[in-house]
C-alpha positions as CSV (number, residue, x, y, z in Angstrom):
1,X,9.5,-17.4,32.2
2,X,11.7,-14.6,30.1
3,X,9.7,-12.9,27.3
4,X,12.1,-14.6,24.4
5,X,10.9,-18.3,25.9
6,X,7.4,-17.0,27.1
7,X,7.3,-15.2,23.2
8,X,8.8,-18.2,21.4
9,X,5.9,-20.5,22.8
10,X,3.3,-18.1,22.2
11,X,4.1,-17.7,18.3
12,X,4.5,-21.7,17.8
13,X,1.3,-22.5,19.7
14,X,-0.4,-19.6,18.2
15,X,1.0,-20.6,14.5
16,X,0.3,-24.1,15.0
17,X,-3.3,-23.3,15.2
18,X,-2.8,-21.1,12.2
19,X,-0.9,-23.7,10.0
20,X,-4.0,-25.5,10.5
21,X,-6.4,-22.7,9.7
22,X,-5.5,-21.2,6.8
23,X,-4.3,-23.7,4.6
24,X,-7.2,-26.3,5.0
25,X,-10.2,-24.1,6.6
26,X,-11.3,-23.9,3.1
27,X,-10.8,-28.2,2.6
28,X,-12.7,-28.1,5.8
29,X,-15.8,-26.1,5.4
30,X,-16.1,-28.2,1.8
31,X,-16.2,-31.3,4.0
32,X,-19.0,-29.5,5.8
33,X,-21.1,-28.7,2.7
34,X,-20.4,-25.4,1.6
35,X,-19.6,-24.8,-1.8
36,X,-17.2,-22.8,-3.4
37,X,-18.8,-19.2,-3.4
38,X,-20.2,-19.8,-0.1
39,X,-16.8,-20.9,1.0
40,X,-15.2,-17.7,-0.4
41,X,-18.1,-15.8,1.3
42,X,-17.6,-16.8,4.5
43,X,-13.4,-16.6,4.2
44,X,-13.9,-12.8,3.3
45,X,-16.8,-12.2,6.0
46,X,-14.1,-13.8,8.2
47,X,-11.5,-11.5,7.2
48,X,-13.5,-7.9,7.5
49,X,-15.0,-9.9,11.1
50,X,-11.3,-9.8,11.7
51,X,-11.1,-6.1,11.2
52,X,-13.6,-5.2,13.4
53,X,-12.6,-7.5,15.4
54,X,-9.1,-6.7,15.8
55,X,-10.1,-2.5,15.9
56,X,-12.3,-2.7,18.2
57,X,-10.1,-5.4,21.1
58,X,-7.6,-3.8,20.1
59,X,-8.7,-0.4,20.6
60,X,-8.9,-1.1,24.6
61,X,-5.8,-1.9,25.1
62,X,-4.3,1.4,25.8
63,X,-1.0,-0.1,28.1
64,X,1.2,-2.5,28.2
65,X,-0.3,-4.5,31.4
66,X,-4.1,-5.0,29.4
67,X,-1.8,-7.4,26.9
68,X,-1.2,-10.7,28.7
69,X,-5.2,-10.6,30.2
70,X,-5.9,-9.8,26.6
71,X,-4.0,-12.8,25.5
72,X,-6.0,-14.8,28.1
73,X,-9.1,-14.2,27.5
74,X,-9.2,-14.8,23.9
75,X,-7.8,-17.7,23.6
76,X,-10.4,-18.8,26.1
77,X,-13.2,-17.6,23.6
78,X,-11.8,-19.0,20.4
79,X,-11.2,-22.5,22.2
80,X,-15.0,-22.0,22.9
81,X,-16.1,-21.1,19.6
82,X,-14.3,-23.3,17.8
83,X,-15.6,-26.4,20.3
84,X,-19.1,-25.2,18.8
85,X,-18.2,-26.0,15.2
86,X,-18.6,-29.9,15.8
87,X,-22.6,-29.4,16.9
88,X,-23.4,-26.3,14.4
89,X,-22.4,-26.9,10.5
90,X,-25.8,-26.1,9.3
91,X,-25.1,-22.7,6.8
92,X,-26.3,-20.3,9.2
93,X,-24.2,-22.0,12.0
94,X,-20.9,-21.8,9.6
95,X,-22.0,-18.5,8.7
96,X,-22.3,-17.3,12.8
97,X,-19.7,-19.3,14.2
98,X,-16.9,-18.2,11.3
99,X,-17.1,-14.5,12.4
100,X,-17.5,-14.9,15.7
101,X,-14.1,-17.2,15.1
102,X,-12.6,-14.1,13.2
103,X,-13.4,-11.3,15.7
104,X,-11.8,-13.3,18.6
105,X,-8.9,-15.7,17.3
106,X,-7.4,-13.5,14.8
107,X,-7.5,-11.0,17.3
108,X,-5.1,-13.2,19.2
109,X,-1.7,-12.2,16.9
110,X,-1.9,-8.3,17.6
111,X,-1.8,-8.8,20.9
112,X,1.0,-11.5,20.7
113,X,2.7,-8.9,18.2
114,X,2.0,-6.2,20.0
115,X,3.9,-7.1,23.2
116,X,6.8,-8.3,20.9
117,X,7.0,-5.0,20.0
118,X,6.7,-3.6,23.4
119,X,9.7,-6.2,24.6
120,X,12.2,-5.0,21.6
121,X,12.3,-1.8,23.0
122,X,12.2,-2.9,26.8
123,X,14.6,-6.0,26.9
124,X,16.0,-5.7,23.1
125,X,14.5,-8.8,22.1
126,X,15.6,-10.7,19.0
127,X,11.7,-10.8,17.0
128,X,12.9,-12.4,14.4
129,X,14.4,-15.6,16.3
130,X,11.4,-15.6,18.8
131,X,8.8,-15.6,15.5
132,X,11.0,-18.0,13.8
133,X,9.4,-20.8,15.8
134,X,6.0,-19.9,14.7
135,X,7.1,-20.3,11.3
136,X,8.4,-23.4,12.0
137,X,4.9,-24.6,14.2
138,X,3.5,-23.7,11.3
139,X,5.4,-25.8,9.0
140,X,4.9,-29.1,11.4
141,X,1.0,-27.9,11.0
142,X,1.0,-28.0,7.2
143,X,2.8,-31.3,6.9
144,X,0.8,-32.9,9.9
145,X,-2.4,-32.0,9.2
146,X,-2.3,-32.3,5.5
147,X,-1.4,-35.9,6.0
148,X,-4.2,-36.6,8.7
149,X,-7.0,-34.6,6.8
150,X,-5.4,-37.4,3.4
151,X,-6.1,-40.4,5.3
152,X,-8.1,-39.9,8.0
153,X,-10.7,-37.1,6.8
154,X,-11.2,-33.3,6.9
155,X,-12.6,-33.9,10.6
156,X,-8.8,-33.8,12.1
157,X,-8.6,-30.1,10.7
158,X,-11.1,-29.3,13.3
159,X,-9.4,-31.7,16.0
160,X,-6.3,-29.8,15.3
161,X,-7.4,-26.3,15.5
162,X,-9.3,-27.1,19.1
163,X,-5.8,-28.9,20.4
164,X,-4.2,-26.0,19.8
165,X,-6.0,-23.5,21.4
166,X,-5.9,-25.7,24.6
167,X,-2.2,-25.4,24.3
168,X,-2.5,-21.9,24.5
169,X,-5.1,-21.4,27.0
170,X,-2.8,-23.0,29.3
171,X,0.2,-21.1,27.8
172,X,-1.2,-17.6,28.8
173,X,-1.6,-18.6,32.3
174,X,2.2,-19.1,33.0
175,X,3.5,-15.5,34.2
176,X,6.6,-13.4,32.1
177,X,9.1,-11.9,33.8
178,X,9.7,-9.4,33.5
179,X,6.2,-8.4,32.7
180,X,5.5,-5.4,30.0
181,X,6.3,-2.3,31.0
182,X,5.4,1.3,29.3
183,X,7.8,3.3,27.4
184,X,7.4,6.3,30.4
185,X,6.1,5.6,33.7
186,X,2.5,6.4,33.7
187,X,2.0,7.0,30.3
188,X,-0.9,5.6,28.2
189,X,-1.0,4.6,24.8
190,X,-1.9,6.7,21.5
191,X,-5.7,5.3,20.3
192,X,-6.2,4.2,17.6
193,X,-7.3,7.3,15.8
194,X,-4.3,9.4,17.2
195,X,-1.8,6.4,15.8
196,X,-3.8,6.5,12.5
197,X,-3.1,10.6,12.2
198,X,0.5,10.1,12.6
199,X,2.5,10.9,9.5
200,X,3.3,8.3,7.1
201,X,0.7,6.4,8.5
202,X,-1.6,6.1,5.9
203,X,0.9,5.3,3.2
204,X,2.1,2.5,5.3
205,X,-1.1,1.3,6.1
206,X,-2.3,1.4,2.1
207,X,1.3,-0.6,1.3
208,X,0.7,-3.3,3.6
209,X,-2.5,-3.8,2.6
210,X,-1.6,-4.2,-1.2
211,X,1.2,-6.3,-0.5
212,X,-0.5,-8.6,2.5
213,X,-3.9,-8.8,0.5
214,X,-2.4,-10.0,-2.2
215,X,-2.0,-13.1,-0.7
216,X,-5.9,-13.3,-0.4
217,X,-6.2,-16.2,-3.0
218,X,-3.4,-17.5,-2.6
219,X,-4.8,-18.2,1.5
220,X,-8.1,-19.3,0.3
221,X,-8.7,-21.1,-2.5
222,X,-4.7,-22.6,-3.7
223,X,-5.5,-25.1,-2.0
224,X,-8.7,-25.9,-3.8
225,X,-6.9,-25.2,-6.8
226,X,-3.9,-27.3,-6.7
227,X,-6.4,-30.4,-5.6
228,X,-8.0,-29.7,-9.0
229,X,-4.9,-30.1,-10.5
230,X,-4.2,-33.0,-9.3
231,X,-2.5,-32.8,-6.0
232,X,-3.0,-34.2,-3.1
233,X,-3.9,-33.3,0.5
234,X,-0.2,-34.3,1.9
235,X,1.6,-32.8,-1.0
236,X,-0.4,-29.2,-0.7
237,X,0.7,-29.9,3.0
238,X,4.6,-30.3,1.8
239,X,4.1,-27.1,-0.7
240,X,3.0,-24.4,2.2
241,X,5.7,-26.6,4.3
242,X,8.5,-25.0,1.7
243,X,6.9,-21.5,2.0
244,X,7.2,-20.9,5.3
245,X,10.6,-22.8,6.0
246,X,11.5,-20.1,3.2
247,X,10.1,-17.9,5.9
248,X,11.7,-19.1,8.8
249,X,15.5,-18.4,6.9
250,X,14.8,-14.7,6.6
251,X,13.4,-14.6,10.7
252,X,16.2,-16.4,11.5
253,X,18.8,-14.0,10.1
254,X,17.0,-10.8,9.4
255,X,19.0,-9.4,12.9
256,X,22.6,-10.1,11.4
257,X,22.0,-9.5,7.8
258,X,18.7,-7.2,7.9
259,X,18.5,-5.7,10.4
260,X,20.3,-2.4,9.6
261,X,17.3,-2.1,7.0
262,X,14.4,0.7,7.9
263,X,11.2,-0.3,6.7
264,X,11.2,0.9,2.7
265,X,13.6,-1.2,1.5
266,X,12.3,-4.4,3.4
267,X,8.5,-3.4,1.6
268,X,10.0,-2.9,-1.1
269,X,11.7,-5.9,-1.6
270,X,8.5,-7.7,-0.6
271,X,6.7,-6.0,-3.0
272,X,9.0,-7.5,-6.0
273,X,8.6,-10.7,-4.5
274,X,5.4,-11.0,-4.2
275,X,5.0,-9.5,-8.4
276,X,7.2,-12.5,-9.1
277,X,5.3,-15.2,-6.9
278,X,2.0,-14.4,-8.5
279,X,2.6,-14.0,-12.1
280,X,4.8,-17.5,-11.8
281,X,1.7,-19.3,-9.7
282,X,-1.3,-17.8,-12.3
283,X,0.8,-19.4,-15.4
284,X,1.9,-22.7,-14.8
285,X,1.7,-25.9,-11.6
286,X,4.1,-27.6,-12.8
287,X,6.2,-28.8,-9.7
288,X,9.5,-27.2,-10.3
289,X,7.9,-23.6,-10.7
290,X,5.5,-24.3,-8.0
291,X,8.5,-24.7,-5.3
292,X,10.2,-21.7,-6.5
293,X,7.0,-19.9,-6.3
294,X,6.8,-21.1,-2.6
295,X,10.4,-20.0,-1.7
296,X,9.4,-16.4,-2.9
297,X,7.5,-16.5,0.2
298,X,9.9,-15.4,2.1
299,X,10.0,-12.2,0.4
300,X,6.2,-11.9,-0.5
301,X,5.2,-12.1,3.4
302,X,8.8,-12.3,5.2
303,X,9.9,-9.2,4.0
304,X,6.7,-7.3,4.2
305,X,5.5,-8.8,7.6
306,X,9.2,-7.6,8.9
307,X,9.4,-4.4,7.1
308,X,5.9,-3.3,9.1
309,X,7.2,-4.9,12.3
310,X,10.4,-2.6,11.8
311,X,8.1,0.1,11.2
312,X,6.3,0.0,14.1
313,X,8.3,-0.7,17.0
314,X,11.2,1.6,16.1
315,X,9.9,4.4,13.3
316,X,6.8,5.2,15.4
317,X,6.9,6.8,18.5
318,X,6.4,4.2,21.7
319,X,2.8,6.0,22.1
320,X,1.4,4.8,19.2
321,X,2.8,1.1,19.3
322,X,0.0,-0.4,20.5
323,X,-2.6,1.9,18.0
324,X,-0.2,0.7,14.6
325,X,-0.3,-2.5,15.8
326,X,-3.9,-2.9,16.0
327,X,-4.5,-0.7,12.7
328,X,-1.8,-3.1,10.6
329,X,-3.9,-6.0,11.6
330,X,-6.9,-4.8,11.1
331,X,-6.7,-3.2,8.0
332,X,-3.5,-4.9,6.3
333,X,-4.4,-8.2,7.4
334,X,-7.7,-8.3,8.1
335,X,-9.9,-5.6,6.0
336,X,-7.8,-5.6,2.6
337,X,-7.1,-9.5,2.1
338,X,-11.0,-10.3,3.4
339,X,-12.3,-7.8,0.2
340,X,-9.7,-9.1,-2.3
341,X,-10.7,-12.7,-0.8
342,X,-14.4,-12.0,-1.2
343,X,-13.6,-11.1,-4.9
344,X,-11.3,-13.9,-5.3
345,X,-14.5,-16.0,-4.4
346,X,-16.6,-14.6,-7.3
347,X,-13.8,-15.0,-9.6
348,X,-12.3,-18.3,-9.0
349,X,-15.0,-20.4,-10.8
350,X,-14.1,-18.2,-14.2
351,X,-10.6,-17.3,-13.7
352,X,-9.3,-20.2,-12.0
353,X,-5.2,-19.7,-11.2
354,X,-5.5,-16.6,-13.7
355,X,-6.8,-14.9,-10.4
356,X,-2.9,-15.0,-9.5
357,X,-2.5,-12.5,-12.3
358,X,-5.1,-10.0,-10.5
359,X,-3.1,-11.0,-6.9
360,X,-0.2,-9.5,-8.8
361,X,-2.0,-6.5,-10.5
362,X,-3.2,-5.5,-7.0
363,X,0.8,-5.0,-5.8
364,X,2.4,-2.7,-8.7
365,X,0.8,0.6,-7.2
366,X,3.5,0.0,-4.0
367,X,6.5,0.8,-6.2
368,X,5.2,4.0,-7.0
369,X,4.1,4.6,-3.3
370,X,7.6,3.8,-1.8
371,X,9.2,6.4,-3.8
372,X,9.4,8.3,-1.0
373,X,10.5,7.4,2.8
374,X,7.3,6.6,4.6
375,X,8.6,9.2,6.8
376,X,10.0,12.7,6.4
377,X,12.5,11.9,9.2
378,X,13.1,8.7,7.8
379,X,16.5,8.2,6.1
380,X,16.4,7.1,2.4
381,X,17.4,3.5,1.6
């Protein structure tokens, strides 16, 4: 199978899964019991789990043939630990079972990304049309499942998430040709530490985690929220639905229209999205400003999410691909939302959707920080 198709598969399996997991986790675990602060206690265990998690997998795979074996035998894990949901739901087995389900699933997209990355250098492949159909899986996810978890209970959540893993268990068994080859024969990846010291680094790392963890409450508890409003299960479903076909139009053209962008002016533009998407969702849900709220979503997390991809595969040297890769996950993805989640989790029951306004608070340092090129080398935008 060629790496677009083999890719392609991978990020719509993988996203499908997802599309189940992080808009209705939360509607889940409340099936389950838990209550609100638990349920924000667990998310933002789950997301730090994730961190560690994703440093320390991560961290071993130093060349490009550990990522398909990686790929393998994660899924594998998460198909097992998720299985062990339906026979533990007592609080200490949520509590166990959610960050073992962090450290190994979520670990899942940095190796996925990672060998993107490692395939737009060595067969020039298109990211954004192969991640598209993630986007899209994901879409199908939030419609589907929000409509089975309505009528037929939050049980099919579950059901979901385990069907999906399958799908990928048996996914990473089917070979790529060509397979993933290192920049220079015989040479081995930065770690993680030697990717961290590499200039600009840092800066990029504390801009992605402002503008990716601002999403934190907006993952975990919108859901909640908008069914106290008054919505249902199928219409929260239709509402991420918009978001991320928002998405998919940015994937799908970033190439022809973006794609002469370095990564400032792509994190940048995130950054004002993003300001935009929170203040409108913390002061109103009323439909219409709710679905242009959820169209800004292609800004808030396409732009960003494509802005770091940028930034990694072709402003960092090959060495430290696999390094950046795991330190974006882990930190932008996984350590910053999980403490803003944890917060938004202590918060909620006071601020209610005013904990928007705080989402969007947590972006306006990243105007001041892009200033700059990320880079010294880097051309300004």
């Amino acid at each position: 199978m060629t790496p677009a198709r083999w890719l392609s598969l991978f990020f719509a399996v993988y996203f499908f899964g997802f599309g189940t997991f992080l808009p209705f986790w939360s509607l889940w675990l409340q099936g389950a019991g838990a209550e609100a602060e638990f349920i924000g206690l667990l998310l933002g265990l789950g997301m730090a789990a994730r961190c560690v998690g994703n440093l320390g997998i991560m961290s071993r795979v130093r060349s490009a043939g550990h990522l398909l074996p990686a790929i393998r035998w994660l899924g594998l894990l998460s198909l097992l630990v998720f299985g062990a949901f339906y026979g533990w739901q007592t609080s200490l087995g949520l509590l166990v079972l959610t960050l073992l389900a962090n450290l190994v699933y979520s670990s899942l997209i940095p190796a996925g990304e990672a060998l993107a990355s490692r395939y737009i250098v060595q067969v020039q492949l298109d990211y954004g049309r192969a991640r598209l159909w993630g986007s899209a899986a994901f879409i199908v996810a939030s419609l589907l499942v929000g409509q089975l978890s309505a009528r037929l209970g939050s049980q099919w959540i579950l059901h979901t998430m385990v069907l999906s893993l399958v799908l990928l268990l048996l996914l990473s068994l089917l070979p790529v040709v060509p397979g993933p080859a290192e920049p220079a024969a015989g040479q081995r990846g930065d770690s993680v530490w030697q990717a961290l010291c590499r200039p600009g680094m840092g800066r990029f790392l504390l801009v992605t985690s402002l503008l990716q963890g601002s999403h934190a409450f907006y993952y975990g508890f919108s859901s909640l929220y908008w069914q106290q409003q008054g919505y249902d299960a199928g219409t929260i479903g239709y509402l991420w639905g918009l978001g991320v076909l928002a998405e998919i139009l940015v994937f799908m053209f970033y190439k022809r229209w973006l794609g002469h962008l370095t990564a400032r002016p792509l994190l940048m533009a995130g950054m004002i999205c993003a300001l935009c998407r929170w203040l409108l969702l913390g002061a109103t849900t009323e439909p219409g400003w709710l679905i242009l709220a959820q169209v800004l979503h292609a800004g808030s997390f396409g732009f960003t999410h494509l802005g770091a991809v940028r930034y990694i595969s072709s402003e960092l040297d090959g060495r430290a691909v696999f390094g950046g890769q795991a330190l974006y996950a882990a930190v932008s993805s996984g350590l910053a939302p999980g403490l803003l989640l944890m917060a938004s989790g202590l918060l909620y029951p006071w601020l209610q959707g005013q904990t928007f306004w705080l989402m969007a608070l947590a972006v306006l340092p990243v105007a001041w920080l892009l200033t700059s090129p990320l880079q010294r080398q880097q051309v300004s935008a």
